[in-house]
N, C-alpha and C positions, 0 to 999 in steps of 0.2 A: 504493500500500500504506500509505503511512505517514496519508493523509486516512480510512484505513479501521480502522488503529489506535487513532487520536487517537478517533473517536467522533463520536457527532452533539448534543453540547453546544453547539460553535460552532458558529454557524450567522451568515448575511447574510440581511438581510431586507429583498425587493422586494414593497411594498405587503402582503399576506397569507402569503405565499410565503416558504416560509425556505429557504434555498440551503445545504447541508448540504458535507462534505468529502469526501461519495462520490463518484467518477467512476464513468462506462462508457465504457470505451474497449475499439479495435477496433486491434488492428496490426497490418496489410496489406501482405503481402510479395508481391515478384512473382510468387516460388517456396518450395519449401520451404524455402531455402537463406537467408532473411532473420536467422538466431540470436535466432528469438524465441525460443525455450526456451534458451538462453544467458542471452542478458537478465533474463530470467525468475531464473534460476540466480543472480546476482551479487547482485540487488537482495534476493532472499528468506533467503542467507544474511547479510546485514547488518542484514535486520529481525529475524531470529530473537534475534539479539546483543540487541538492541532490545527484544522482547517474545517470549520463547518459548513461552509459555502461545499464546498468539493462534497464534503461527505453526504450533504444535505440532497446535492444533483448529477455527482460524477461519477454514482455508481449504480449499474442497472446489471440486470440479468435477462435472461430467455433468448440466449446465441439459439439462431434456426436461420438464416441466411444470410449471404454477402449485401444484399441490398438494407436488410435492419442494421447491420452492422454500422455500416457507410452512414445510414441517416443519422444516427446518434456521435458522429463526428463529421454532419457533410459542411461541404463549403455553402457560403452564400448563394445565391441562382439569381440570376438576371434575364429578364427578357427585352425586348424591344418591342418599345409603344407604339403602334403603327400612328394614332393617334396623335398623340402628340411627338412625335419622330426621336423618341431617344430612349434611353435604356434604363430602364428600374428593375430595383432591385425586389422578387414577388417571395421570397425566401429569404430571410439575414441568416441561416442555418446557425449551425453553432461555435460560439466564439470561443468558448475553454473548450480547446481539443483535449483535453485527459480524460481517459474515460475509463476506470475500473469496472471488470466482470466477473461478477460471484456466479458463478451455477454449479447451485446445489445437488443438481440432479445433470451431471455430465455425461452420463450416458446417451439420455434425450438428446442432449446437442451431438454428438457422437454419431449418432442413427441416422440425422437429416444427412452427415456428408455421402452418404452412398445413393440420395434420391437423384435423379434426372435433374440436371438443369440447374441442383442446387450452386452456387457458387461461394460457399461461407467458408470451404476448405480453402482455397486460393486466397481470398480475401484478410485469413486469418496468418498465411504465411505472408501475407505484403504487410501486414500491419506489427510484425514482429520485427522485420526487415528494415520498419520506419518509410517504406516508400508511401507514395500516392495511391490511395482507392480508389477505385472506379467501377461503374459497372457500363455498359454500350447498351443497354436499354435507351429504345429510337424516341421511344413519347417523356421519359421522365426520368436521362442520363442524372447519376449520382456521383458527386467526388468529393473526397476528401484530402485536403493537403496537412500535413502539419499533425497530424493524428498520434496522439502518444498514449496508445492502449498496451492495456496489461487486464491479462485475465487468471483465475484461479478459479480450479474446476473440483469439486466434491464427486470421488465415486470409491466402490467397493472393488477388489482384486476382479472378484470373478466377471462384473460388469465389464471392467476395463479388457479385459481377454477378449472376450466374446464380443464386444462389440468395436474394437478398434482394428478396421480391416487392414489387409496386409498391402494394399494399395498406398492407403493415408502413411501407414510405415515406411515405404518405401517413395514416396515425392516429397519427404521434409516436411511434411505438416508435423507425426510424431515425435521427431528431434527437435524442435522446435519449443517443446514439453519440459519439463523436471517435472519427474515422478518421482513425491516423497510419501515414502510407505510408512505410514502415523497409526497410533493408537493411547487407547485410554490410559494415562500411565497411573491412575490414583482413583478409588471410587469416594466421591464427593457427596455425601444424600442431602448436604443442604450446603452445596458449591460455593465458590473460592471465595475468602476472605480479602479479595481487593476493593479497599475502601475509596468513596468519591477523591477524597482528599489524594491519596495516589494516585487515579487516574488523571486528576488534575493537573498535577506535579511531572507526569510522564508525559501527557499530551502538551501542557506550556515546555517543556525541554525538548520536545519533538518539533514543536515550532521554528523555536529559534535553532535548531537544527537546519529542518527545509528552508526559512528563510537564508538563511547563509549558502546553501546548497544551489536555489533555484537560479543565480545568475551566472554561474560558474561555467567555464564554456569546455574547448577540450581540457581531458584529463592526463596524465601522463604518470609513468612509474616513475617512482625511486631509484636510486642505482640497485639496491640493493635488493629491490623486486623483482626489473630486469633482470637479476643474475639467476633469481629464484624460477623467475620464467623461464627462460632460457632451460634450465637445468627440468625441469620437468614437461618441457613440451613437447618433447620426441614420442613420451607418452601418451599424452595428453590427444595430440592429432593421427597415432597410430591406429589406421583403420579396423575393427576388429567383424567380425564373420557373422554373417546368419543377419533375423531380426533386431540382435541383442545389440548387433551394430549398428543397424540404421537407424531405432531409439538413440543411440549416445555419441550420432557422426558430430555432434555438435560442443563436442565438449569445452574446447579452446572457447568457444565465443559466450558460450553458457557459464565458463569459471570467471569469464575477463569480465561479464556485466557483475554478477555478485561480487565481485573484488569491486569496481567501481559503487555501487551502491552501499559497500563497507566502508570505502573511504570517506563518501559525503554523509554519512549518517557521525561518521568520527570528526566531520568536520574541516575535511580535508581536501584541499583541491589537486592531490596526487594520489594514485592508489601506491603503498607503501607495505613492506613486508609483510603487518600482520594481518593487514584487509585481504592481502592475497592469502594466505594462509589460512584465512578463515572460509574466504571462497573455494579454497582446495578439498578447506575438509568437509561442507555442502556437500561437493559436488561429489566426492567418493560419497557419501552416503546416498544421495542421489541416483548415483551406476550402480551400487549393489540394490539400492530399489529395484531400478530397472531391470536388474539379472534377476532378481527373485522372482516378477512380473512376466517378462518376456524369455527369459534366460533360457525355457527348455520347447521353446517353440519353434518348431522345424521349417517354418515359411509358408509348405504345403498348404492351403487350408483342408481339404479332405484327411489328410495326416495328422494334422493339429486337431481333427475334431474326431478321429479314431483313436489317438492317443489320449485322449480325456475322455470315454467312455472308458477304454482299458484301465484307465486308471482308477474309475471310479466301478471295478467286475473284477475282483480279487480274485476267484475262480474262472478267472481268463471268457474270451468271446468267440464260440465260433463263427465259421465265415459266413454259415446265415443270421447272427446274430449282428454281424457288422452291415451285411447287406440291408437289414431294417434296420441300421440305424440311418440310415440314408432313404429312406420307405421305398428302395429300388432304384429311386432317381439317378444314383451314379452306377454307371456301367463296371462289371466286372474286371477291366482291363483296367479301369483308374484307380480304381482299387485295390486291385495289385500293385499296382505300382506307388501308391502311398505304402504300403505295408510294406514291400521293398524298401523304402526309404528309410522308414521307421528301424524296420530291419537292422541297414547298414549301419547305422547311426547311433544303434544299440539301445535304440529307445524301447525297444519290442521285441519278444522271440517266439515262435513257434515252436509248439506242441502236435507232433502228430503222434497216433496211437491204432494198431492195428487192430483190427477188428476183426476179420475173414473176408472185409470186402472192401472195398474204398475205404482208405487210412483216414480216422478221422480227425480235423485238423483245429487247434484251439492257440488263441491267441492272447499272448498275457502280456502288461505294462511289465518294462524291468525298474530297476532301483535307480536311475541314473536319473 
């Protein structure tokens, strides 16, 4: 919240590329029982203290396409007065381009990206990227310049599986994410003892925070960050295999805004050793989220979705057990060749067993 108050003045700059203090993040609970709308609760009464104007109208929810998107940061619209021969303005759109996105239920937004025509997947990667929105709709063209969004999505493990297809994985929309895996740490039956008085005290020290932060232009390391980069970024941009990779191709640019958002929150118009250190260590918690989430997902979908039935049939599947789980819809031949895969990969093994006639064949999830 408070990188989405501050604005998109400061910014870091790799080669053409300016790395702004918007996040997207994803917090991933086992169940509904993780208090992200708690969390939610605690952080957003301390920024209101902070900035109540923003808090009051710069934060909306219900992502379902690139065109709602765009209006809630569009530019002003003009037309021309045939009438009187000149141009006015029939739209002042919106002047504070900052626009926080809570959706509590991010699966929902999840599901529109696979509809026809929808354009909110595209739109969501321009607007992390900081470029210009648009849409080419001929009767009622929408653009947005200047757009400094950040969104934070509520959903559970097995939501996020099932409905984050391998498409959005592999065009950059998914890496584009931090997926942090949260839960209850403490049961509360008459919840936290944070008094007005301290949220008072945290949202006025968060002020004058963002105000010292918002006019700050580029950023730059320390020496002694640069040396810290340097020495960890072989790693950091080494491509790694499968889906597990194309969640975390983004890690360089994902650690370098967190280090920037450490800096200006400490008050600082340099990112400096221990802002980077703190975004280091994010971001590893962040990639073992992500490996725990995606980490045993084969890419296949037919295979990914035979391998969670097997997982979930301790006494193994046979192959007409697996052909309903498909109610026939996939051909024989595709399904050999997920189980093949599975197979090689050692995610699966088969079981045949003689009979006196046709060897009967059963198929069990292994431990890996």
């Amino acid at each position: 919240m408070a990188g989405n108050v501050i604005g998109r003045l400061p910014y870091y700059q790799v080669e053409s590329d300016r790395h702004r203090a918007n996040l997207f993040v994803v917090l991933v609970g086992a169940s509904a029982k993780g208090r992200k709308g708690t969390s939610l609760g605690r952080i957003r009464s301390i920024v209101k203290v902070a900035d109540e104007l923003w808090s009051g109208d710069r934060i909306k929810s219900g992502l379902s396409s690139g065109e709602g998107l765009i209006n809630e940061v569009r530019d002003p619209v003009e037309k021309y007065n045939v009438k009187e021969k000149q141009s006015e303005i029939v739209d002042p759109g919106i002047s504070d381009k900052r626009l926080m996105i809570i959706e509590p239920e991010f699966a929902g937004a999840i599901s529109v990206l696979e509809r026809h025509g929808n354009t909110l997947s595209p739109q969501i990667r321009r607007a992390w990227d900081g470029d210009k929105l648009s849409t080419l709709t001929r009767n009622s063209p929408l653009t947005a310049t200047g757009a400094h969004i950040s969104i934070v999505g509520h959903v559970t493990v097995d939501e996020l599986r099932v409905r984050l297809s391998r498409t959005e994985m592999g065009n950059g929309f998914a890496n584009r994410f931090l997926y942090w895996l949260i839960k209850r740490s403490k049961e509360l039956p008459f919840g936290g003892d944070l008094t007005d008085s301290e949220i008072l005290r945290l949202g006025e020290r968060l002020k004058s925070v963002i105000d010292r932060a918002k006019p700050i232009g580029r950023v730059e390391m320390t020496d002694d960050a640069r040396s810290k980069w340097a020495a960890v970024y072989p790693a950091l941009s080494a491509g790694k295999p499968g889906l597990l990779g194309a969640v975390i191709a983004r890690a360089e640019a994902q650690t370098v805004r967190l280090a920037l958002i450490y800096s200006l929150l400490d008050g600082s118009d340099r990112i400096d050793l221990p802002h980077l250190e703190a975004a280091l260590a994010v971001w590893e918690y962040c990639e073992l989220s992500a490996a725990h989430i995606f980490g045993d997902a084969v890419g296949d979908p037919v295979a990914d979705d035979i391998l969670r039935a097997l997982r979930a049939a301790p006494d193994g599947m046979t192959r007409t057990d697996i052909n309903n789980l498909f109610s026939r819809h996939q051909s024989s031949s595709r399904i050999e060749t997920a189980l093949q895969l599975l197979a090689t990969t050692g995610r699966a093994r088969l079981k045949t067993t003689q009979s006196g006639g046709r060897p009967s064949e059963v198929w069990f999830a292994t431990g890996r």
